[in-house]
N, C-alpha and C positions, 0 to 999 in steps of 0.2 A: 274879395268882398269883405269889407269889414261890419261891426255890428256898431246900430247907435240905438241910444235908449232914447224911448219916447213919453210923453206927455205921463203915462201911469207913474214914473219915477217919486218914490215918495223920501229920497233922501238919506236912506238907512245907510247906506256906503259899503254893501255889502259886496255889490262888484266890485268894487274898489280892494277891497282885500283878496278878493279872490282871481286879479288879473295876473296872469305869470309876468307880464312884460311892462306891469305900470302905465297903462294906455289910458287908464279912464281916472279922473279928478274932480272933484266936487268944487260949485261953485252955484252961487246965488242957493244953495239949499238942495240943488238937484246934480247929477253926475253926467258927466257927458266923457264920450270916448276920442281920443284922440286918434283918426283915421288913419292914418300914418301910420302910426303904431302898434294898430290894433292886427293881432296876429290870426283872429277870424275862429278861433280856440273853442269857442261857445263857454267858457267859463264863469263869466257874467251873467248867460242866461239859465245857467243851471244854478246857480246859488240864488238868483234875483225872486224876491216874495210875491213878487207883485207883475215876474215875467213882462218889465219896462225895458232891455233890450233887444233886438231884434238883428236879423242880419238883415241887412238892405241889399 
């Protein structure tokens, strides 16, 4: 089960530093995880301010 970040995303990029594997990239302003990739870690949701990723 990977994690994707939702609509709350306010673009800080703070997943994005905190991903061990590089799964999640910014684009249009907001970050999105790449599923594939994503190792399911919760590391983006414990750093994220705004609690915009989620496991699915």
């Amino acid at each position: 089960m990977a994690y994707a970040i939702g609509e709350e995303c306010i673009g800080c990029g703070a997943c994005v530093d905190a991903c061990p594997v590089g799964a999640i990239e910014m684009g249009d302003g907001k970050a999105a995880i790449n599923a594939d990739a994503c190792i399911d870690c919760g590391s983006c949701a414990g750093t994220c301010p705004v609690e915009a990723p989620k496991a699915e």
